[in-house]
C-alpha positions as CSV (number, residue, x, y, z in Angstrom):
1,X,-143.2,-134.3,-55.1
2,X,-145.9,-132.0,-56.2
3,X,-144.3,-128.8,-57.7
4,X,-145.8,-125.6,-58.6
5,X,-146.7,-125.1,-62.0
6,X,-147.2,-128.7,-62.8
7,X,-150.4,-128.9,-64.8
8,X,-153.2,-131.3,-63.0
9,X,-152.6,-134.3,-66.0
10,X,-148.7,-134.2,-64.4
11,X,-150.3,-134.2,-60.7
12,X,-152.0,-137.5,-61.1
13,X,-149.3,-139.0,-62.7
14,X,-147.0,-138.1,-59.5
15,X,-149.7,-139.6,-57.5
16,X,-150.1,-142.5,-59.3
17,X,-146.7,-143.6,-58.7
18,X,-146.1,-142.1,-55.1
19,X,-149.7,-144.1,-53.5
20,X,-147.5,-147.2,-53.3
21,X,-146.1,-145.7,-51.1
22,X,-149.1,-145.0,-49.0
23,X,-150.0,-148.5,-49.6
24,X,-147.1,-149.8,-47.9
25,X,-147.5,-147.6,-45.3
26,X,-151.4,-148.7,-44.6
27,X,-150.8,-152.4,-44.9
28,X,-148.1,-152.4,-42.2
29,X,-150.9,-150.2,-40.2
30,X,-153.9,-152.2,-40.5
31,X,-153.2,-156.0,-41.9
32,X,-153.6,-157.2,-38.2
33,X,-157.4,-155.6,-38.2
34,X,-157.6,-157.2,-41.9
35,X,-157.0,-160.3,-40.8
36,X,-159.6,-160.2,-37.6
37,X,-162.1,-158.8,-39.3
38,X,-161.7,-161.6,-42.5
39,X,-161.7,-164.5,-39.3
40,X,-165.4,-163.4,-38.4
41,X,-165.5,-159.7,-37.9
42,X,-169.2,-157.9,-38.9
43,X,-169.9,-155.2,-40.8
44,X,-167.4,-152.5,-42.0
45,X,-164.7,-151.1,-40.5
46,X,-163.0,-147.3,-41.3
47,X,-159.8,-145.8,-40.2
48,X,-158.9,-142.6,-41.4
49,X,-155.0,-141.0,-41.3
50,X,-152.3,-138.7,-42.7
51,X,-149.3,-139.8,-44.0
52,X,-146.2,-137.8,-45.8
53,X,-144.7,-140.5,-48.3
54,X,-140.7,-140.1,-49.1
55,X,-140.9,-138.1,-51.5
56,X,-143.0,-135.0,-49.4
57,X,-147.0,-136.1,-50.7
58,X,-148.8,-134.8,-48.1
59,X,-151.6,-137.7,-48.2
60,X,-155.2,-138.0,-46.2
61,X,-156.5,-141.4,-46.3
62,X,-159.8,-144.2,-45.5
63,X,-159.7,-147.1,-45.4
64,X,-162.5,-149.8,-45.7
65,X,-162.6,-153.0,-43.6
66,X,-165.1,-155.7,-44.4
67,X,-164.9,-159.6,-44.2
68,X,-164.9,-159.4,-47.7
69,X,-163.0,-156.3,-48.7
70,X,-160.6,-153.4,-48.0
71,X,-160.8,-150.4,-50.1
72,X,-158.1,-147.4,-49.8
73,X,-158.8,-144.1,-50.5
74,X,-156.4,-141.5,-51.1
75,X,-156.7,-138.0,-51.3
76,X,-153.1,-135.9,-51.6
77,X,-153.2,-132.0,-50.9
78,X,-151.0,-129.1,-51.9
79,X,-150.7,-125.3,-51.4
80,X,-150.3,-123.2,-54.2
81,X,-151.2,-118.9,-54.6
82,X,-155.2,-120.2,-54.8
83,X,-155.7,-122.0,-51.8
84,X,-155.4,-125.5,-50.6
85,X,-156.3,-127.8,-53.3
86,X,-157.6,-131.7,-52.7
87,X,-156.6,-134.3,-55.4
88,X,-158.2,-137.9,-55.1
89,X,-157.0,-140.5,-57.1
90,X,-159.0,-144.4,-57.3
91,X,-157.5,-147.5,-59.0
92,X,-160.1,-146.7,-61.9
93,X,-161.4,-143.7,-63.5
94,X,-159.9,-140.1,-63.2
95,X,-157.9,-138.0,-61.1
96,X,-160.5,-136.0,-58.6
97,X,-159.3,-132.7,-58.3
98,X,-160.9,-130.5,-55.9
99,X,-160.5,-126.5,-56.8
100,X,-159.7,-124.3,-53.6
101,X,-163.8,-123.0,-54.4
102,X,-164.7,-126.1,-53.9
103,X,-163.3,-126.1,-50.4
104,X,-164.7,-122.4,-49.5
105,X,-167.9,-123.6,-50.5
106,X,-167.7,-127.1,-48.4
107,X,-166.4,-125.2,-45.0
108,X,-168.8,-122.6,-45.8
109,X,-171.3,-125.0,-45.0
110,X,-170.6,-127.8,-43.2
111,X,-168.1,-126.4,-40.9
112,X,-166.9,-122.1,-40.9
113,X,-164.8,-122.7,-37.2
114,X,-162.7,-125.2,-38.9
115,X,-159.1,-123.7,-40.5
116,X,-158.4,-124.6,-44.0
117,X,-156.7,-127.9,-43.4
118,X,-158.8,-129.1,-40.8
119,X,-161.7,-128.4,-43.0
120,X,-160.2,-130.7,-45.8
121,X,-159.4,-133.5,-44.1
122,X,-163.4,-133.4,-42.6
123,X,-164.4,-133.0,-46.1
124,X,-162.5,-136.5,-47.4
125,X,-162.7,-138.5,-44.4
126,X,-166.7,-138.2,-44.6
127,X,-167.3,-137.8,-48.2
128,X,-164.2,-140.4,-49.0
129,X,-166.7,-142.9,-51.4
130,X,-168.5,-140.8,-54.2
131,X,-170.8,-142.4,-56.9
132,X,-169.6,-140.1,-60.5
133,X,-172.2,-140.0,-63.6
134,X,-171.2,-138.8,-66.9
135,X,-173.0,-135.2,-67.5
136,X,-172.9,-132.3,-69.8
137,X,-172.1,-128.8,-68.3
138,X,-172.5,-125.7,-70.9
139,X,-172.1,-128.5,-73.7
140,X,-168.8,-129.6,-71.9
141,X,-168.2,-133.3,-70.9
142,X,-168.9,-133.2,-67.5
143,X,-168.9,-135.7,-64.1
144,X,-171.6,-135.4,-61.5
145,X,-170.3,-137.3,-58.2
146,X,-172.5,-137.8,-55.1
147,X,-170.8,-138.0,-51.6
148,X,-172.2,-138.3,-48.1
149,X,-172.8,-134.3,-47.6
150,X,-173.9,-133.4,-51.0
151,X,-172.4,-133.3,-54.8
152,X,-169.5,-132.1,-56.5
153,X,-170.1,-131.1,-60.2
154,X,-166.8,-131.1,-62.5
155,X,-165.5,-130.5,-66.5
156,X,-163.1,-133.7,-67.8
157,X,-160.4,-132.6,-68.7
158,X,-156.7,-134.4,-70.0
159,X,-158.0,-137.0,-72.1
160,X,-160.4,-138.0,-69.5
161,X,-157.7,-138.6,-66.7
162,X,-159.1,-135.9,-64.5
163,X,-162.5,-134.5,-63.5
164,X,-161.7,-130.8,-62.4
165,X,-164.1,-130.4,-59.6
166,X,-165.7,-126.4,-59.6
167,X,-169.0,-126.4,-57.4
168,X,-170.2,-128.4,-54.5
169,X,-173.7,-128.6,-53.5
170,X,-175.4,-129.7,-50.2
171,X,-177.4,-132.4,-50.4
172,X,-180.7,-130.3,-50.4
173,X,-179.5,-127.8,-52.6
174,X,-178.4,-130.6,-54.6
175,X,-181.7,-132.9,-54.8
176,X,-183.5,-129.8,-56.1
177,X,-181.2,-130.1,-59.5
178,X,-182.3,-133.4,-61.8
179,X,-178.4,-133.6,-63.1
180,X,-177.5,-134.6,-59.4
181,X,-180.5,-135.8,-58.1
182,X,-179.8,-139.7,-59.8
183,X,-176.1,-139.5,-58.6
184,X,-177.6,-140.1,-55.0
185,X,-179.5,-143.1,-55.9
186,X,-176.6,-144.9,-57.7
187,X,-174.1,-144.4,-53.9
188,X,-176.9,-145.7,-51.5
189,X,-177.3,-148.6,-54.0
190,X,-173.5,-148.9,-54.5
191,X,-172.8,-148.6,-50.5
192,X,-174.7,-151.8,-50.0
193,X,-174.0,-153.7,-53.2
194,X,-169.8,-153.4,-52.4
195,X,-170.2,-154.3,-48.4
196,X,-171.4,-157.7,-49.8
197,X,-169.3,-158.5,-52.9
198,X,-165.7,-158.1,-53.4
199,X,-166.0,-156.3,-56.5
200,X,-168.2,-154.0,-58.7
201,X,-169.0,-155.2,-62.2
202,X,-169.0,-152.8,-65.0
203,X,-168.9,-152.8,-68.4
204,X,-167.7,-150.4,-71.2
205,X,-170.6,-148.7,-71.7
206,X,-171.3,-147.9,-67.5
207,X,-167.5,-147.9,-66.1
208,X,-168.1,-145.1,-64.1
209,X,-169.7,-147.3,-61.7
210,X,-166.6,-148.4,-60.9
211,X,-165.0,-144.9,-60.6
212,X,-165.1,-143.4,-56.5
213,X,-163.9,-147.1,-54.9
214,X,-160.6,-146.5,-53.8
215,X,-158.0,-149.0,-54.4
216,X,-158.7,-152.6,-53.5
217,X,-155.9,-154.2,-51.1
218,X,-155.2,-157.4,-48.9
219,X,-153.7,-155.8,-46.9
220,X,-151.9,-159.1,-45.1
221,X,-150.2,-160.2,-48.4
222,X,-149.2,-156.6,-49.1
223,X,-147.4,-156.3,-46.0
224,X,-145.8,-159.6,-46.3
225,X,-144.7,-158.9,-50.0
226,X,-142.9,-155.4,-48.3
């Protein structure tokens, strides 16, 4: 459970150990469209959910269905005296955390009818895969991320462990800025490169090319490990 007061390096270690959870919860969900889609299926395949885990995460979730891989991706949410705030979390890199600003600024946007929630769980089930590039901001370490509808711009914070997300940009706004502008090239090559091979290769010096994926499942040997 996610309490008040918790600083954001304590949040993703919650999360870390509560997404089995979700996991679980997924494989006994989907392994049957797993398995079709592995025995000759085309193309990918995306489902998107909510689930509350046992101990009260309130999770948002995609997942990926190719021939060749499923991907997860998680996205927990709590209230606190701010706002709503969106906390992503991949099997590598850092804890995404998504500032109640950031939200304003997305519904603000991309879609002012939509309440709060409703705006958030548009926001990850569309934007779910982002493509993160190391950057400096005010001589800060910094992470620039592309996503479908624009870019997010964030300070590392905790040793690295998790980008605090501040602004989001559209994706014109964004293009017009050269510390974004490359972010976009590196997801449209990335979309393609992971729909044919199981896994992204990255080394020490470019990891963050593996940063945004979601957690890799089989889905059919998770649920019959349960």
């Amino acid at each position: 459970m996610i309490h008040s007061g918790m600083h954001l390096g304590e949040i993703a270690t919650v999360l870390r150990e509560d997404v089995v959870h979700l996991q679980r919860y997924v494989a006994g969900r989907y392994a049957e469209l797993e398995r079709l889609q592995r025995r000759g299926g085309k193309g990918v395949m995306i489902q998107c959910g909510a689930y509350t885990s046992p101990d009260e995460v309130q999770w948002l979730y995609v997942v990926t269905i190719s021939p060749v891989r499923t991907s997860l991706y998680p996205m927990a949410w709590y209230f606190d005296s701010e706002g709503i705030h969106g906390v992503q979390i991949d099997a590598e890199g850092p804890m995404t955390h998504l500032r109640p600003h950031v939200l304003d600024q997305y519904r603000a946007r991309y879609c002012p009818t939509l309440n709060v929630q409703d705006a958030l769980r548009q926001l990850h089930w569309q934007n779910y895969d982002k493509a993160s590039v190391p950057r400096t901001y005010k001589g800060a370490p910094s992470i620039a991320s592309a996503v479908e509808h624009g870019f997010l711009l964030g300070l590392m914070v905790f040793s690295d462990t998790v980008v605090d997300m501040h602004t989001f940009f559209d994706v014109e706004m964004g293009m017009k800025r050269g510390s974004l502008r490359s972010t976009r090239q590196l997801l449209e090559w990335r979309r393609y490169y992971v729909a044919m091979a199981p896994k992204v290769i990255s080394t020490e010096t470019d990891r963050y090319k593996s940063w945004g994926l979601g957690f890799p499942l089989r889905l059919e040997r998770l649920k019959k490990a349960a």
